[in-house]
C-alpha positions as CSV (number, residue, x, y, z in Angstrom):
1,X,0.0,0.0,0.0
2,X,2.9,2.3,0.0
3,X,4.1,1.9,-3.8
4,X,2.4,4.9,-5.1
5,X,4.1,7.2,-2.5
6,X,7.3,5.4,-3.1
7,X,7.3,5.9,-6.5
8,X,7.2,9.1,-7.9
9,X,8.1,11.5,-5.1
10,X,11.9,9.8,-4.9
11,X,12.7,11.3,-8.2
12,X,13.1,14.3,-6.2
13,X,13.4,14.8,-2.7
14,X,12.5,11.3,-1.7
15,X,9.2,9.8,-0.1
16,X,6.3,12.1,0.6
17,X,5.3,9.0,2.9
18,X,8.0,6.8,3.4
19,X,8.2,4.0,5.3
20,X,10.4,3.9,7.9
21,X,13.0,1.8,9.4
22,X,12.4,0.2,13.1
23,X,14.7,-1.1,15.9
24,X,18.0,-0.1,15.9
25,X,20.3,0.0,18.9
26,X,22.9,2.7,20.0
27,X,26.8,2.2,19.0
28,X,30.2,2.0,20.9
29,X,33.3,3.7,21.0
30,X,32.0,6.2,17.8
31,X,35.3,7.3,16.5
32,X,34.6,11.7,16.1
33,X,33.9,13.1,12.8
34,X,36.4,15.3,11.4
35,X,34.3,18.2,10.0
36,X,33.8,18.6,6.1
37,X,33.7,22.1,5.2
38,X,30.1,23.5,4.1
39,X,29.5,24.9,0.2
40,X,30.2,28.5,-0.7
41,X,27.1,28.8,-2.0
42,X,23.5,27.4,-2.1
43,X,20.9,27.6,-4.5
44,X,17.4,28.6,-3.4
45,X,14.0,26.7,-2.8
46,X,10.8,27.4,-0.5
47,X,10.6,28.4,3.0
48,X,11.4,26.3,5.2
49,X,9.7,27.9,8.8
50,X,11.0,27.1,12.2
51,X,8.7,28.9,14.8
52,X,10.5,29.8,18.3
53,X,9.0,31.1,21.6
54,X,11.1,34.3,21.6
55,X,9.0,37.4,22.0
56,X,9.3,40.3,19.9
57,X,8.8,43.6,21.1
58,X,5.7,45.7,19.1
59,X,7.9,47.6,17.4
60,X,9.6,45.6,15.6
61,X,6.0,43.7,14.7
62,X,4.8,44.4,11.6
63,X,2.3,47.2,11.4
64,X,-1.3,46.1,11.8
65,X,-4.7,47.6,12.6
66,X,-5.1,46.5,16.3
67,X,-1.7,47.1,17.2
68,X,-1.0,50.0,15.5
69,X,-4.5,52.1,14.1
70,X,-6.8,51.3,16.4
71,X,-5.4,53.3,19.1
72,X,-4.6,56.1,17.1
73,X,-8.2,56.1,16.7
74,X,-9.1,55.7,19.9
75,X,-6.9,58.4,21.0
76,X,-8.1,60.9,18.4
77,X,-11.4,59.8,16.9
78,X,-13.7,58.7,19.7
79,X,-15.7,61.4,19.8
80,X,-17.2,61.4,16.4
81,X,-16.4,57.8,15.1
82,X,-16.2,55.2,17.8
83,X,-18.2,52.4,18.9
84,X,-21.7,54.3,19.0
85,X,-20.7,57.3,17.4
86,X,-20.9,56.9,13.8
87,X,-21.2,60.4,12.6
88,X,-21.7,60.0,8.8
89,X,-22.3,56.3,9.3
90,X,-18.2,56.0,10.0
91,X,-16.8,53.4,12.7
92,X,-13.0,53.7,12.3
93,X,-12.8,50.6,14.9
94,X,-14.4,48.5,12.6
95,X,-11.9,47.4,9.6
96,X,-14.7,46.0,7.8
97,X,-16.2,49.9,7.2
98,X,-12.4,51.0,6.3
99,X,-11.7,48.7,3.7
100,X,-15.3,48.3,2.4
101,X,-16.1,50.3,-1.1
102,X,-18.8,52.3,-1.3
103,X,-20.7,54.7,-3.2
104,X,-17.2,56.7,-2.9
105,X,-15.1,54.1,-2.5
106,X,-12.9,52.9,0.3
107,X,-11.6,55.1,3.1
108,X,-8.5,52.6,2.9
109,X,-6.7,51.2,-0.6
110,X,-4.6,48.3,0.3
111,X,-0.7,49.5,-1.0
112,X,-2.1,52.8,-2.1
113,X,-1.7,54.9,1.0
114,X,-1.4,57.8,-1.0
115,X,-4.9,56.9,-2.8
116,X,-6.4,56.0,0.4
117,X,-9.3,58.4,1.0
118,X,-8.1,58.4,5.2
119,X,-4.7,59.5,4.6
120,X,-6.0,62.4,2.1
121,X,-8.5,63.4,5.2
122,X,-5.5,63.1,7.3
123,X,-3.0,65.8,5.9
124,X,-5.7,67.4,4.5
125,X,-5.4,67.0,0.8
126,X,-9.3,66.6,0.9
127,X,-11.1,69.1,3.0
128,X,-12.3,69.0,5.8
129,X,-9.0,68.1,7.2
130,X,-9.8,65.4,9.7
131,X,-9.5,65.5,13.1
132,X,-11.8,67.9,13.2
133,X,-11.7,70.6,16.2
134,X,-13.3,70.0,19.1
135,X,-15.5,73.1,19.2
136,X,-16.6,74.5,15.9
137,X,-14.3,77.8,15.3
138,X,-11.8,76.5,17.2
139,X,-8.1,75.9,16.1
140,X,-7.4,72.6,14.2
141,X,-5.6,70.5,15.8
142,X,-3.8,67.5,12.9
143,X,-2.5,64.2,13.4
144,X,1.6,64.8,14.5
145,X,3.3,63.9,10.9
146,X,5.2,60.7,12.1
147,X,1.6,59.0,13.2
148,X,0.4,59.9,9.6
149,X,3.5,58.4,8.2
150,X,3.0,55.5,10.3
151,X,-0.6,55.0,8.6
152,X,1.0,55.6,5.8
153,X,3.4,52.9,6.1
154,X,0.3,50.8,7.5
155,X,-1.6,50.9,4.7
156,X,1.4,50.6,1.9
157,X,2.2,47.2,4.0
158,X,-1.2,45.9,3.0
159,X,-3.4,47.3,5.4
160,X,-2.9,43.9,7.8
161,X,-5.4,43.6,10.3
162,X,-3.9,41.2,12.7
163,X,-5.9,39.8,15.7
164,X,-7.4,41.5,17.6
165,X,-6.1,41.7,21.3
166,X,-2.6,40.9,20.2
167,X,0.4,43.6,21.2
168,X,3.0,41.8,20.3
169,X,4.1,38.0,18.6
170,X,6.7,35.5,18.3
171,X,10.0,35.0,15.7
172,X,10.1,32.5,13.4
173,X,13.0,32.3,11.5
174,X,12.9,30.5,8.2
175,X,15.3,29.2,5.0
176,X,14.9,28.9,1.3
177,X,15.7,25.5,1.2
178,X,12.7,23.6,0.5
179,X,10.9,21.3,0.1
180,X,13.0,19.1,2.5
181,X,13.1,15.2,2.1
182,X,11.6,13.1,5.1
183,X,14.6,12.3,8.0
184,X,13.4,8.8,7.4
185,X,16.0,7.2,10.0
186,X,17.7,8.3,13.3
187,X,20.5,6.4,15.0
188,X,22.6,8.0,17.7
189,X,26.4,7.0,18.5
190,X,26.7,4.7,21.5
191,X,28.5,7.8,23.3
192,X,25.7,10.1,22.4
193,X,28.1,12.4,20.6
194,X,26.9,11.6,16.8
195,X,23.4,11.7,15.3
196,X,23.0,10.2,11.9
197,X,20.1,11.2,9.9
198,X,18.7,8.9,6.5
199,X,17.4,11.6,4.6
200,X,17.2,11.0,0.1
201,X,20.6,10.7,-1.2
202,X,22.5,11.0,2.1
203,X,23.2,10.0,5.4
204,X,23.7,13.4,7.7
205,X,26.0,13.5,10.6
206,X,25.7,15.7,13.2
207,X,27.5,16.8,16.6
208,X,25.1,16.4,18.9
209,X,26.5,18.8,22.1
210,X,27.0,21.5,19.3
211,X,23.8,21.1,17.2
212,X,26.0,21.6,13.7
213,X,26.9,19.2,10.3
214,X,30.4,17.4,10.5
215,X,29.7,15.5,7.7
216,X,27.5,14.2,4.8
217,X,27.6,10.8,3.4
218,X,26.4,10.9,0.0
219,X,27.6,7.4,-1.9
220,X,23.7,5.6,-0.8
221,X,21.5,5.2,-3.6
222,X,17.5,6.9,-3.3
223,X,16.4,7.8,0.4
224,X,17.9,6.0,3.2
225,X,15.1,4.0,5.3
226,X,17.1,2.7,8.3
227,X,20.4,3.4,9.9
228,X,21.9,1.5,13.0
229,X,25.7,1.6,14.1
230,X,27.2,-1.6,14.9
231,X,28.1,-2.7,18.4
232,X,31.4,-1.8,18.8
233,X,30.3,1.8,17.2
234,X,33.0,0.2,13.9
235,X,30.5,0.4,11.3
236,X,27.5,2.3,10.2
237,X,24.9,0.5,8.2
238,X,22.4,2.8,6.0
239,X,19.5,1.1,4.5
240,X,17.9,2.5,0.9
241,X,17.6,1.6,-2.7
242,X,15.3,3.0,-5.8
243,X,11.9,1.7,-5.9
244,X,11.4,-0.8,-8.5
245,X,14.8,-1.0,-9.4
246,X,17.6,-2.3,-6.4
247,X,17.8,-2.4,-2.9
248,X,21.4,-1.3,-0.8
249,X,23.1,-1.1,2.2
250,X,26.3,0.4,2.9
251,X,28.7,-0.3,5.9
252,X,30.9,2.5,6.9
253,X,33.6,2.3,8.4
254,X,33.3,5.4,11.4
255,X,37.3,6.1,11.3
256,X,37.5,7.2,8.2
257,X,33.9,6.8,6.6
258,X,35.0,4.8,3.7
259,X,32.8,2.5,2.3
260,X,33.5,-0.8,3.8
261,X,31.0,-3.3,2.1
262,X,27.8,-2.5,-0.4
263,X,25.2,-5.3,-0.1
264,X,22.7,-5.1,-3.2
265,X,21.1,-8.8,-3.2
266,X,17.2,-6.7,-2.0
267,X,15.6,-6.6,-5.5
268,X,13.9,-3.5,-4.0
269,X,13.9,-1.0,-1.4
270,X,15.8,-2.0,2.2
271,X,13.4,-0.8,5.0
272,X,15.1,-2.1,7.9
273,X,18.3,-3.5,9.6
274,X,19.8,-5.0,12.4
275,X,23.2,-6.0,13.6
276,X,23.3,-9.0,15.6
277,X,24.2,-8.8,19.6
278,X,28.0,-9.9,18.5
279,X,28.1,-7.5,15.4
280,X,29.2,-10.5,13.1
281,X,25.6,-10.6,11.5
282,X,23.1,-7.7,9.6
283,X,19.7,-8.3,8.9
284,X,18.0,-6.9,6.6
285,X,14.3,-6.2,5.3
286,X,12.5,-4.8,2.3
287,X,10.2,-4.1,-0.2
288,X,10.3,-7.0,-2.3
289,X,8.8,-9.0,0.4
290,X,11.9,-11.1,1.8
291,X,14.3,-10.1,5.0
292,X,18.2,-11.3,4.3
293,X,21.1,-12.4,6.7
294,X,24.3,-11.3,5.9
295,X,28.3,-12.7,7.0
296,X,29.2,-8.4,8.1
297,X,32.8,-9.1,7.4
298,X,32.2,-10.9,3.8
299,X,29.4,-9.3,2.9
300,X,27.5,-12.7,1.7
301,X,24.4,-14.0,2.4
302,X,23.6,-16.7,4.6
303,X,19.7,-17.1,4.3
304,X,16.8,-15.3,2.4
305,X,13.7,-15.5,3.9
306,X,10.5,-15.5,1.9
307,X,7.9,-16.9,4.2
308,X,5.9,-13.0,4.3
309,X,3.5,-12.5,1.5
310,X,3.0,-9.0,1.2
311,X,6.4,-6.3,1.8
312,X,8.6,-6.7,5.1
313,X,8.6,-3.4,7.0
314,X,10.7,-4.3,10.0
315,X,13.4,-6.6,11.2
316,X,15.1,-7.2,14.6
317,X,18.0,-9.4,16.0
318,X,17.0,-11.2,19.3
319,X,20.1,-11.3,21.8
320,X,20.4,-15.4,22.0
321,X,20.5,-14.8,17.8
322,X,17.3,-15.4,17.0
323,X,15.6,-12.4,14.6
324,X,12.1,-11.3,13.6
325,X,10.2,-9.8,10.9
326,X,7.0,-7.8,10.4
327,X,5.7,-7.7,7.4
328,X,2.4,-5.8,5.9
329,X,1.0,-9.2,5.5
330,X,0.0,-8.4,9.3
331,X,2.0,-10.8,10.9
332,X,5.3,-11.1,13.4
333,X,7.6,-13.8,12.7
334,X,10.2,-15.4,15.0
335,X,13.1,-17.1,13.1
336,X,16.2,-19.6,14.4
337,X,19.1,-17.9,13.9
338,X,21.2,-21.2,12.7
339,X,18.7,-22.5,10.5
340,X,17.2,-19.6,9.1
341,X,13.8,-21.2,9.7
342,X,10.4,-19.9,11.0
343,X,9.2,-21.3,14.0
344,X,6.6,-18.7,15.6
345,X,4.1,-16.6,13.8
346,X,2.1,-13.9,15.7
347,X,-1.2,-13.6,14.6
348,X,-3.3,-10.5,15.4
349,X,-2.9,-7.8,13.9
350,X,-5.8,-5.9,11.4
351,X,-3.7,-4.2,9.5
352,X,-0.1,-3.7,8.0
353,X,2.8,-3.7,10.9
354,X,5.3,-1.3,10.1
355,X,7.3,-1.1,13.3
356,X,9.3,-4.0,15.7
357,X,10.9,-4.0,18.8
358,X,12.9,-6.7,21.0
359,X,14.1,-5.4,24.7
360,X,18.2,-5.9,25.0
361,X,17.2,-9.2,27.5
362,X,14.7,-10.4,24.9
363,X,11.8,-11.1,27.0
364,X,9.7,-8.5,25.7
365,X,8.5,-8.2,22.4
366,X,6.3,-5.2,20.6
367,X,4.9,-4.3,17.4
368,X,2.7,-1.4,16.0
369,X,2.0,0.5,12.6
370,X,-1.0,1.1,11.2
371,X,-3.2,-0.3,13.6
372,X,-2.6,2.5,16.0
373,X,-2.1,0.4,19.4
374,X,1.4,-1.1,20.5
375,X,1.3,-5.0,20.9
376,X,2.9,-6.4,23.0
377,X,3.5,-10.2,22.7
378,X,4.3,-13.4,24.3
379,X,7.3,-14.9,23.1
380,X,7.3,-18.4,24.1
381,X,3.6,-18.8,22.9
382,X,3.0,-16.1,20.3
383,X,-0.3,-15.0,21.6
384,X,-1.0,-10.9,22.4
385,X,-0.2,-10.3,26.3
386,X,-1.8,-7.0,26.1
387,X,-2.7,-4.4,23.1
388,X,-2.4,-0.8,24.6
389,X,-0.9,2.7,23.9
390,X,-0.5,4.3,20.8
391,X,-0.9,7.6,18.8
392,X,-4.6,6.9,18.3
393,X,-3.3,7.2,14.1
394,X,-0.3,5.1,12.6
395,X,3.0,4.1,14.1
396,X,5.9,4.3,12.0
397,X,8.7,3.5,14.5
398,X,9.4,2.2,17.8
399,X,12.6,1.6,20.1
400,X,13.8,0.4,23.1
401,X,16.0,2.4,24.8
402,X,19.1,0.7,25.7
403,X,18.6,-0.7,29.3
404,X,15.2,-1.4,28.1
405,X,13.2,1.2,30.8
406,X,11.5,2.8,28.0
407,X,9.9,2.5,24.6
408,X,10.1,5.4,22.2
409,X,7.2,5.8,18.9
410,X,7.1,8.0,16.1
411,X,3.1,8.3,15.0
412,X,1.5,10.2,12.5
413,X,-0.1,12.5,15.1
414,X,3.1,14.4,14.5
415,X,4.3,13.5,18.4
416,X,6.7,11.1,19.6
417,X,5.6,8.8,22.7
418,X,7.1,7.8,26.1
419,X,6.5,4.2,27.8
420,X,7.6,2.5,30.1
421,X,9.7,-0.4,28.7
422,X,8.3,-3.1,31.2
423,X,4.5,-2.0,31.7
424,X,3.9,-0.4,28.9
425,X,2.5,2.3,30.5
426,X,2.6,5.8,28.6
427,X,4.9,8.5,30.0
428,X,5.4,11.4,28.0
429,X,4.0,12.8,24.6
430,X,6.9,15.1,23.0
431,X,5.0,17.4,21.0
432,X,6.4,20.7,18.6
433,X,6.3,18.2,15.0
434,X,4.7,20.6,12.1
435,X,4.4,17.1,10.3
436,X,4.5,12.9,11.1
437,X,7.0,11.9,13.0
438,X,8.8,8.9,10.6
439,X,11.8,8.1,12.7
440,X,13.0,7.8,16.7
441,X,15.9,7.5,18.8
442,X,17.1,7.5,22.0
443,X,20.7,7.7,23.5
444,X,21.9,5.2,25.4
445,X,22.3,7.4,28.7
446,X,18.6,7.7,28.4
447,X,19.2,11.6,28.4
448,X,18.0,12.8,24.4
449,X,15.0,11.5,22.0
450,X,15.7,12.6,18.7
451,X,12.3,12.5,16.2
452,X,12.7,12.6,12.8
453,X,9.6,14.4,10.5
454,X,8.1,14.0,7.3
455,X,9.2,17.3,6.2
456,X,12.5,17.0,6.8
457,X,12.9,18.5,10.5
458,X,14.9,16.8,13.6
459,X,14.0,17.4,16.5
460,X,15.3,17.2,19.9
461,X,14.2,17.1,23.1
462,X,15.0,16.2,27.1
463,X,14.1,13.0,27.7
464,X,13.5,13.6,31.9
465,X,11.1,16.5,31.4
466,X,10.1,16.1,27.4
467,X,11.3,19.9,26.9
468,X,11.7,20.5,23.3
469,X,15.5,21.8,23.5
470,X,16.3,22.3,19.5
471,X,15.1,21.5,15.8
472,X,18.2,20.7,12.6
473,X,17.5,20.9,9.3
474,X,19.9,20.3,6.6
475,X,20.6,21.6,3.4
476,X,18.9,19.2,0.7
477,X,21.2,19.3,-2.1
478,X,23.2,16.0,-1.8
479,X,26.5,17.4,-1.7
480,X,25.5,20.1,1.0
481,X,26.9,20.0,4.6
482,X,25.3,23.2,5.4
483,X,22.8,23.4,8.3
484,X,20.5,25.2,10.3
485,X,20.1,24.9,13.7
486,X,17.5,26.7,16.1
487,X,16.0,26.8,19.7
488,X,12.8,27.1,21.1
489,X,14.0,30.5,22.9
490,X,15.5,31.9,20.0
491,X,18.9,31.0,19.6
492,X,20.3,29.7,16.8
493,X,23.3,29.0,14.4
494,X,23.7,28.0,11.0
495,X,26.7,27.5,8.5
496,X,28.1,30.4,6.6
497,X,26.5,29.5,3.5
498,X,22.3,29.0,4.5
499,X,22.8,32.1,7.0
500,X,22.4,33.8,3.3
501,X,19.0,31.8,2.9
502,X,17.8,32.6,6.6
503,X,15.0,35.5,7.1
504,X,12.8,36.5,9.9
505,X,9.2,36.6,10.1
506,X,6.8,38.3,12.5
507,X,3.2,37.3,12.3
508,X,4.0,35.7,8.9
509,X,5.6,39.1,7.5
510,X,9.1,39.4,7.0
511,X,11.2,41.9,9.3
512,X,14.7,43.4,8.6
513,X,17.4,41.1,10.0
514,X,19.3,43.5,11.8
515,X,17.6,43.3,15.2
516,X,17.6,39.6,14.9
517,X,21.7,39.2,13.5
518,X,22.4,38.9,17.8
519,X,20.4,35.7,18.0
520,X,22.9,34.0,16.4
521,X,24.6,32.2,19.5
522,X,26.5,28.7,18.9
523,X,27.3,28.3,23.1
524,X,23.4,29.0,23.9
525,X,22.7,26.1,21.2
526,X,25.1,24.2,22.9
527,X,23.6,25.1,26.5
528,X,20.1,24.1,25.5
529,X,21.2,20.8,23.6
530,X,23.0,20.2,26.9
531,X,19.9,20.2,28.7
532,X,20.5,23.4,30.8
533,X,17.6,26.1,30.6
534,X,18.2,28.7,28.4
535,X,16.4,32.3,28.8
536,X,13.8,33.2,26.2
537,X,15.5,35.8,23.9
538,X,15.6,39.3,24.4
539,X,15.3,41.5,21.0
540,X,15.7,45.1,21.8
541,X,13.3,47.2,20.5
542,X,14.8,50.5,18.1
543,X,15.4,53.4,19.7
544,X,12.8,56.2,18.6
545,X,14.1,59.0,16.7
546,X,15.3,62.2,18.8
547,X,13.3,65.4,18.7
């Protein structure tokens, strides 16, 4: 059911809906990434938005009625046009009467302040100037000119009216480099210090206590589905392939990243892997319906497993050696791991299962996808122990964290989930996804969840409190290293290159960059990806003009 989405969309930027890889578990002894040096230049694309908390003061706001006209009116106009007074059938505090065309047109022309009927009443181009005195006879008493000009500017903007009650709104800075493919697969460094991210083309690494790009790994073929490092943190395995034509995984060899084997025996797309508990092993799973067990050092295959009927979404390695498979077929297999045989199926699930997950002791088993509850399973007699949880909507992925206290789940309710690992009991929903979450992780230390979104976001958060600490996005050419990062106060840092590509909004209208150039702060980043609280940022409003 998920050719059609498969198809097309990786011509480009890779799967509109992909589906995702599942288990994977942390590395060891990740050898540091020596830093590749970003392009010079970038070409453009859409906006890309990344909303942050940070307030900005009003005057740095775009100009809109409520904020900005309405108590200019109030202050000058309340005698004749206000509320109940509607001398002439005028209410300036309702925009509806400004902007509507009559018989004589529209006190306000949106962009044509100088045309604008208001503005000719104003500075008295048309007569009577307006205010008008208080008393008749008495001495006019105009506008000041830098509240006309701001009218002026109000109305050349647009004439925006804003909402009503609002003073004041939040940042959101944004890039030109979109549409972004989906971060399809996750898989942190057993030390916490490297996150790789599957994205179409390219495996992403980033530094995880600094929030930048050390380096891009671009010789995968179509978007990478799965990504797991292998136990002694030696290897990287990415999962991918073009639909319809081959399936590929790569092993990379973390000292160097050279290319240490390229398995292409999947007629299709790979989905899924999974190292065994001694590394010597890699499963593998895909779209042409079979999983694969492969010699790591050789590179060969030892069995191919076509027992699943319909595609295989998800694959795990038990820790006696043992593996499983789920498969859209709607069924959990258990395999031996000498023979290569089947020897359990669980039966129970409605629909496709698109995500597996083993404990590190083995004892529990779990597995979700579009059926929207986690099941979790016997093992010794392959019938349901209990069917709880969920997103309510489909699961792409779920882990267990590495001493097995906790489950993590990416749904499609754009939110990634906390269990507990033993009960099953929900924890946590980590919330701030502008689209499905496809991909999870967790470090091993328990200390970060990383969820990776359909459009192309990572995003990070504390796993203790489920504080949202930062969101990376990537360049999407394939030969980029350049990267955005931001934070939820503010704060953020980007590569030379996309700091070019980076403006800043305010209620959806872009402001000049200048008052915003100071937000740029790589060690508050850092702070916040550390876990420490970070203050909201503080944008100092212009000074006004002297007298």
């Amino acid at each position: 059911m998920r050719l059609l989405p498969l198809l097309v969309p990786l011509l480009f930027f890779g799967p509109a809906r992909p589906t995702p890889p599942t288990t994977s578990k942390s590395a060891k002894n990740a050898t540091p990434v020596q830093p590749v040096a970003p392009t010079a230049k970038l070409p453009r694309h859409l906006e890309v938005p990344l909303p942050t908390q940070a307030a900005v003061p009003a005057e740095l706001t775009p100009l809109t009625f409520y904020k900005d006209v309405l108590p200019v009116f109030r202050a000058n106009c309340g005698n004749c046009h206000l509320g109940d007074k509607k001398e002439g059938g005028l209410a300036l505090d309702d925009p509806a009467v400004l902007l509507r065309v009559g018989a004589k047109g529209a006190l306000v022309v949106p962009g044509k302040s100088a045309e604008s009927p208001l503005i000719q009443r104003l500075d008295g181009t048309l007569k009577p100037q307006m205010p008008l005195p208080a008393q008749p006879g008495a001495t006019p008493r105009p506008l000041a000119a830098a509240v006309i000009e701001r009218l002026k500017k109000w109305i050349a903007d647009g004439a925006k009216l804003g909402l009503e009650g609002r003073t004041a709104a939040t940042l959101e800075i944004t890039a030109k480099i979109g549409p972004l493919p989906a971060a399809a697969a996750l898989a942190f460094s057993d030390d916490g210090k490297l996150l790789a991210v599957g994205q179409f083309g390219k495996v992403v690494l980033w530094d995880v206590a600094a929030g930048k790009v050390l380096r891009t790994l671009t010789e995968v073929a179509g978007h990478v589905h799965a990504l797991q490092f292998s136990p002694d943190g030696k290897l990287l395995a990415a999962g991918g392939g073009v639909p319809g034509r081959m399936g590929e995984v790569k092993l990379f060899n973390t000292a160097d990243w050279s290319t240490a084997q390229t398995l292409k025996e999947h007629l299709d797309v790979v989905f899924d892997l999974s190292f065994s508990k001694d590394g010597a092993r890699l499963l593998t799973a895909g779209l042409d319906k079979t999983a694969r067990v492969w010699t790591v050092a050789e590179g060969k295959v030892v069995f191919t497993i076509k027992d699943h009927s319909d595609v295989v979404n998800g694959c795990v390695f038990a820790p006696d050696g043992n593996f499983y498979t789920a498969s859209s077929d709607r069924t959990v297999r258990l395999f031996n791991g000498q023979t290569g045989k089947s020897f359990r199926t669980f039966i129970g699930h409605t629909l496709p299962v698109l995500a597996l997950a083993v404990s590190p002791d083995g004892a529990s088993v779990l597995s979700t996808g579009e059926e929207p509850a986690l099941r979790w399973w016997n093992v010794q007699q392959g019938n349901t122990l209990r069917n709880q949880g969920g997103h309510g909507v489909a699961c792409h992925e779920a882990k267990f964290s590495k001493d097995g206290r906790f489950v993590v789940s990416a749904g499609a309710d754009n939110s990634v989930r906390i269990w507990n690992g033993q009960t099953g009991g929900a924890l946590r929903t980590l919330t701030g996804a502008s689209d499905w979450l496809y991909s999870v992780a967790i470090t091993a230390d328990n200390r970060l969840v990383a969820g990776g979104t359909a459009d192309g976001r990572v995003l990070m958060w504390d796993q203790a409190s489920g504080r949202m600490l930062a969101t990376l996005v990537s360049h999407p050419a394939k030969t980029s290293a350049d990267w955005l990062a931001t934070t939820p106060a503010g704060w953020f840092d980007t590569s030379d290159a996309m700091r070019k590509l980076i403006t800043f909004k305010v209620a959806g209208e872009v402001v000049p960059s200048e008052p915003f150039a100071t937000l740029q702060k790589p060690d508050l980043l850092a702070k916040s990806l550390s876990g420490q609280p970070v203050d909201f940022a503080r944008i100092a409003a212009p000074m006004p003009p002297k007298s």
